[in-house]
Structures are given as C-alpha cells and as structure tokens.
Backbone bond lengths (Angstrom), bond angles and torsions (degrees), N, CA, C in turn:
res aa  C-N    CA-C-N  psi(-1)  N-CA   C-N-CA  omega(-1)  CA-C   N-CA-C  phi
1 X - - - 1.443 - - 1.526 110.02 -
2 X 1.648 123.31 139.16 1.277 95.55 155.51 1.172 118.33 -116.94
3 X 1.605 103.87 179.01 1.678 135.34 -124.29 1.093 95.08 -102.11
4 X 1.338 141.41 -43.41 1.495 146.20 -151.78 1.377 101.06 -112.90
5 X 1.394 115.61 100.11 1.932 100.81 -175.70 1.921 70.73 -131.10
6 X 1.399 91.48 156.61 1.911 96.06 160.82 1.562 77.40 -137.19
7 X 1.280 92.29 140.64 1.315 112.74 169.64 2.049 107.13 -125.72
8 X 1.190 86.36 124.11 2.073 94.45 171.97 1.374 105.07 -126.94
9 X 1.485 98.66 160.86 1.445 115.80 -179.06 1.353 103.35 -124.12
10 X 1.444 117.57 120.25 1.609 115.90 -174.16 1.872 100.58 -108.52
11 X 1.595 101.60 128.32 1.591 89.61 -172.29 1.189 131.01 86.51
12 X 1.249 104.73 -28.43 1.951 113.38 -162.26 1.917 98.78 -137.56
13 X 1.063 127.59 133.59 1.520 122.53 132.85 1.788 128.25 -58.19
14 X 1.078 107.53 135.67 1.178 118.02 -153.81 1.783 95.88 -99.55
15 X 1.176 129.87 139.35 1.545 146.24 -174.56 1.760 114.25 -79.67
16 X 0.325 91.06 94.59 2.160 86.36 175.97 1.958 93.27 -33.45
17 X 1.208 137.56 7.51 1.420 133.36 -179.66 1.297 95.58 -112.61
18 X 1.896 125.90 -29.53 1.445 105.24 177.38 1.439 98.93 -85.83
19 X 1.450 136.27 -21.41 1.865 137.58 -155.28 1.258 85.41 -69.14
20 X 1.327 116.38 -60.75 1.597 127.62 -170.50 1.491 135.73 -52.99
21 X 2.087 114.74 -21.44 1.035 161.67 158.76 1.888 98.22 -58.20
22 X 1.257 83.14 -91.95 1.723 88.29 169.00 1.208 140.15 -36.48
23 X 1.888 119.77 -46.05 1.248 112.00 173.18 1.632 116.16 -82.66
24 X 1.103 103.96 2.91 1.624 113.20 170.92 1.330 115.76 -83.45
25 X 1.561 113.87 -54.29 1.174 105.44 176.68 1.525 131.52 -79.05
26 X 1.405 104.64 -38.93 1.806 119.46 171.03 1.282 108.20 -74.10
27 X 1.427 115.48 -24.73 1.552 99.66 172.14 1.729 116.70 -95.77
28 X 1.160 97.92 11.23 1.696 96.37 172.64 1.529 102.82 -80.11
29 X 1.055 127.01 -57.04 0.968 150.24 170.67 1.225 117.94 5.76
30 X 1.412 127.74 -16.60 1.423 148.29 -131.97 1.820 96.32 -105.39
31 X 1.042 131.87 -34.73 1.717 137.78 164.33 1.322 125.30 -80.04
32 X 1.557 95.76 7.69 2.163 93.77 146.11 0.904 74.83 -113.95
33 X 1.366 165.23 157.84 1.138 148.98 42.87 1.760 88.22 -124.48
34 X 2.012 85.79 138.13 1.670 94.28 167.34 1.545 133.98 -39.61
35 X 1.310 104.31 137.65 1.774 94.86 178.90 1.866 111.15 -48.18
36 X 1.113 93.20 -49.51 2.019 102.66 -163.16 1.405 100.92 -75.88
37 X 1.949 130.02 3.02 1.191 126.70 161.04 1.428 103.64 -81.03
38 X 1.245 127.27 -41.68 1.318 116.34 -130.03 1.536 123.57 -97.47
39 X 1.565 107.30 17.10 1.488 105.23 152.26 1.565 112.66 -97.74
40 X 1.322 117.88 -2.97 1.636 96.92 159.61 1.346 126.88 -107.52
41 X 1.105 120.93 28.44 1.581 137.10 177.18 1.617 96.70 -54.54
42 X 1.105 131.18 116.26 1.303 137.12 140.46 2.090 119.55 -94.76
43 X 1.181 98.28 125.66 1.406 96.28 170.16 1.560 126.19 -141.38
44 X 1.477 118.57 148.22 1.456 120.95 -157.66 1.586 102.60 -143.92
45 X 1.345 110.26 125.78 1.389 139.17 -160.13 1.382 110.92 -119.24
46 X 1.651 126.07 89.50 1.290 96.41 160.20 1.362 112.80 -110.95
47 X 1.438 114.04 149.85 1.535 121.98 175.21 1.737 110.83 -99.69
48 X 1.615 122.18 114.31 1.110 109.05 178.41 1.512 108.54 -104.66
49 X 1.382 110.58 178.47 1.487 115.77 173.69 1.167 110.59 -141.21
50 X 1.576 117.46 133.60 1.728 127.85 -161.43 1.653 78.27 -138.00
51 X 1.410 97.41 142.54 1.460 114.83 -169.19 1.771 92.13 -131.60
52 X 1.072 121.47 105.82 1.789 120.49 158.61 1.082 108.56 -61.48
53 X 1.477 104.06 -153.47 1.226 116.90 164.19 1.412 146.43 -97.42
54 X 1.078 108.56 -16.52 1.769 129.30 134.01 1.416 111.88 -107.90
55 X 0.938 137.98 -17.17 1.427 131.33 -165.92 1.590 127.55 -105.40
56 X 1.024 116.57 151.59 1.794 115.82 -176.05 1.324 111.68 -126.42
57 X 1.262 118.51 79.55 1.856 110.72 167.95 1.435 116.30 -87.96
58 X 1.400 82.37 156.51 1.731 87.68 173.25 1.483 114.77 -132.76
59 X 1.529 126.36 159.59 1.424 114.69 -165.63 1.348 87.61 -158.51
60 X 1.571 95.72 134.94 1.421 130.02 166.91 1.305 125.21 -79.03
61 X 1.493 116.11 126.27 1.595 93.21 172.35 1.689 81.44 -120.88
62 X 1.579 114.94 167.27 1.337 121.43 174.96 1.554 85.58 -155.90
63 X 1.710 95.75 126.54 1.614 120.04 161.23 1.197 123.25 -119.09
64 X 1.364 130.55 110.04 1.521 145.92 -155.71 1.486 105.17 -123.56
65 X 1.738 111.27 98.50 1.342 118.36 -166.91 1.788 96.36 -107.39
66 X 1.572 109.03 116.51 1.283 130.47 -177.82 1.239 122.19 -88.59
67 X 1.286 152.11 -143.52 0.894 132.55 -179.30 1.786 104.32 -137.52
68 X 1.373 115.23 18.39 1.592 127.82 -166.93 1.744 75.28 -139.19
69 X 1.201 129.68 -57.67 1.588 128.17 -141.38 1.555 105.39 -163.54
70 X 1.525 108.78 173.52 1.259 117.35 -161.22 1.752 100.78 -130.66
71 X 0.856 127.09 128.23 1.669 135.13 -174.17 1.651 113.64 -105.05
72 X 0.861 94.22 107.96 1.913 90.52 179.96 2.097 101.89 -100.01
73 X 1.638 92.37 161.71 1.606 91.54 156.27 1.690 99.51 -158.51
74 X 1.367 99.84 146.58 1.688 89.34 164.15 1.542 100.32 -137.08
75 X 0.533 102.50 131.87 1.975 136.01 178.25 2.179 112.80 -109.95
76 X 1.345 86.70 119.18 1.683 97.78 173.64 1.514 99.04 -103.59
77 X 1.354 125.32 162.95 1.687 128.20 158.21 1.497 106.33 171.72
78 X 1.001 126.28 156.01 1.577 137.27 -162.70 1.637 105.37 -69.27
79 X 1.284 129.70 -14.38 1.245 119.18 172.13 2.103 107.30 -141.91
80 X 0.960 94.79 165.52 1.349 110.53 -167.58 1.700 103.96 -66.47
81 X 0.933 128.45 -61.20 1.277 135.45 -174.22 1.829 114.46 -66.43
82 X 1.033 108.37 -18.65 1.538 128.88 -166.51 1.695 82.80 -92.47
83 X 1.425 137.31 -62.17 1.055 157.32 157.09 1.525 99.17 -17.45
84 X 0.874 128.58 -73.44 1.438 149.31 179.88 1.324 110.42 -45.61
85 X 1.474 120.17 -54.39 1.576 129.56 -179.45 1.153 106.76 -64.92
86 X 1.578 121.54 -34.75 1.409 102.35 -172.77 1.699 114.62 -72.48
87 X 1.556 94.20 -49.33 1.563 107.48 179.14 1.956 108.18 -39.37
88 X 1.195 86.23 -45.55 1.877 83.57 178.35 1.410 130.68 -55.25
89 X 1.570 104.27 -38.23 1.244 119.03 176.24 1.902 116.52 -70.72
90 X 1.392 93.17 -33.34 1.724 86.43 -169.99 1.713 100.69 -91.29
91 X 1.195 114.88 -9.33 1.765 136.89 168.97 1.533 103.62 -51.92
92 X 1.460 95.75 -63.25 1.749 111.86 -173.01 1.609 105.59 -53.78
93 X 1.333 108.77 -52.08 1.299 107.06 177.10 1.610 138.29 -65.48
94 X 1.009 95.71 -8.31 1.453 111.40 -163.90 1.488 103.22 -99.11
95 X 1.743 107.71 -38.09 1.298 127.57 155.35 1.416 128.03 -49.55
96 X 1.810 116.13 -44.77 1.090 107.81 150.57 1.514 162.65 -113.34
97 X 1.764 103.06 42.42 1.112 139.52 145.48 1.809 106.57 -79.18
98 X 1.514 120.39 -49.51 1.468 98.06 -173.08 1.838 116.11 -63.77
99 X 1.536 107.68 -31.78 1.711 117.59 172.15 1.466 94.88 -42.70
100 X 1.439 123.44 -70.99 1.624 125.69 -163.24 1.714 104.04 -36.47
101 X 1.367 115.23 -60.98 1.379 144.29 -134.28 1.881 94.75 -83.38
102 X 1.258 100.37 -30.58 1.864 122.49 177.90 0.730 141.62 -107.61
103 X 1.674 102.39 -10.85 1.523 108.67 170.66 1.495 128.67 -76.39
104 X 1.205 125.50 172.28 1.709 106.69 173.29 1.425 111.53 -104.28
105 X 1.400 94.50 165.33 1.857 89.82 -173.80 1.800 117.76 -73.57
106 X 1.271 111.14 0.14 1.252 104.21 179.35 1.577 103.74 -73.35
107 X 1.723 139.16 -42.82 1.054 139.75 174.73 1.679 99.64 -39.37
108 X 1.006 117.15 -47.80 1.757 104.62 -152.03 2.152 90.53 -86.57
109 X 1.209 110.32 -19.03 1.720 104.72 161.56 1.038 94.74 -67.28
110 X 1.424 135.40 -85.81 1.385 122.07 -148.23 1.361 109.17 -58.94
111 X 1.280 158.44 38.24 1.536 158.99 -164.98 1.956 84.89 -164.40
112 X 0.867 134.58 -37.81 1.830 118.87 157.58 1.057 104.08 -55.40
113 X 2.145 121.73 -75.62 1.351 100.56 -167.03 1.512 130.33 -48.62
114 X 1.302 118.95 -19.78 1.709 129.44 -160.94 1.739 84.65 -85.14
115 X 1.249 143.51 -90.24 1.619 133.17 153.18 1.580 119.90 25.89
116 X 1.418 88.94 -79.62 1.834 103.32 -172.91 1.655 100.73 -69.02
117 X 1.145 132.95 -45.74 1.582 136.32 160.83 1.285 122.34 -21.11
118 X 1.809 109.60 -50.38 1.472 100.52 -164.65 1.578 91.51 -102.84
119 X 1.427 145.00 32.87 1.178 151.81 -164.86 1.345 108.36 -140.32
C-alpha cells in the first residue's frame, strides 16, 4: 500500500466511505510502481464538487510525484467514487508505461532467461 496519500475535499466534506474507497484503491496501486520507487511515492487527491443547477458533478484530480516524474489525472463523473474508478484506471496505465520506460534491462533478461527455460 502506499503510505503518503493526502487526501482533500474541495467544496464538499469528505465521508470515511470515500477515505476508505480511496486508500484501497490509490493505495493498491503500489505493484506498478517500481520496487526501488516505491518508498518515495508521494500522492495528492483532490475531490471537488460543482453543483449546477440540477446537477452534481464531481472531479478528481490525482497527482503522483515519482521519483523520475510526476503523473497527473483529472476525471469528472456524476458520483465521487465512479470519479475515483476512472482516475484509477487511467493511473494504472500511465503507471504501466512509466515501469516499461524505468525499468532496467536486466528485468526484461531475467523474464527471457525464465521463457527460453521452459522451452
């Protein structure tokens, strides 16, 4: 899991059902990211709330400061947690393009030799 999440609520008080939402999902998060990154992962979440005039959106921003680079996402959607899923998903991905982009080439040898082994 990681350790360093700030979580804010812009506009809105935030529920111990979304904190709990969040450190589950943003803190899973933690197995794309490189082993030798991942005690300095800092990450910062704010959830805002814009109210129309019939309508209630909410929007995610998520900033994931790495230790090469910094990953943002912002995500809009009619509920907070839905908000959340998306941000996670395009998070994950972005996460695993930066693994590719950071890893060293000995990982992708040792995953040939293991290949050519069972062949």
């Amino acid at each position: 899991m990681i350790k360093s999440i700030q979580l804010s609520g812009v506009h809105s008080k935030l529920t111990d059902e979304v904190r709990a939402y969040v450190q589950k999902k943003i803190g899973g998060l933690d197995t794309y990211i490189p082993k030798d990154a991942r005690k300095s992962v800092q990450v910062d979440i704010k959830i805002k709330e814009k109210k129309a005039k019939d309508m209630q959106t909410f929007e995610c921003e998520v900033i994931m400061k790495l230790p090469k680079s910094t990953l943002t996402v912002h995500e809009r959607s009619s509920s907070a947690l839905s908000a959340i899923d998306i941000a996670e998903e395009n998070l994950k991905n972005q996460l695993k393009k930066y693994k590719d982009k950071h890893s060293g080439p000995r990982l992708h040898r040792r995953i040939l030799r293991r290949i050519n082994r069972q062949f």
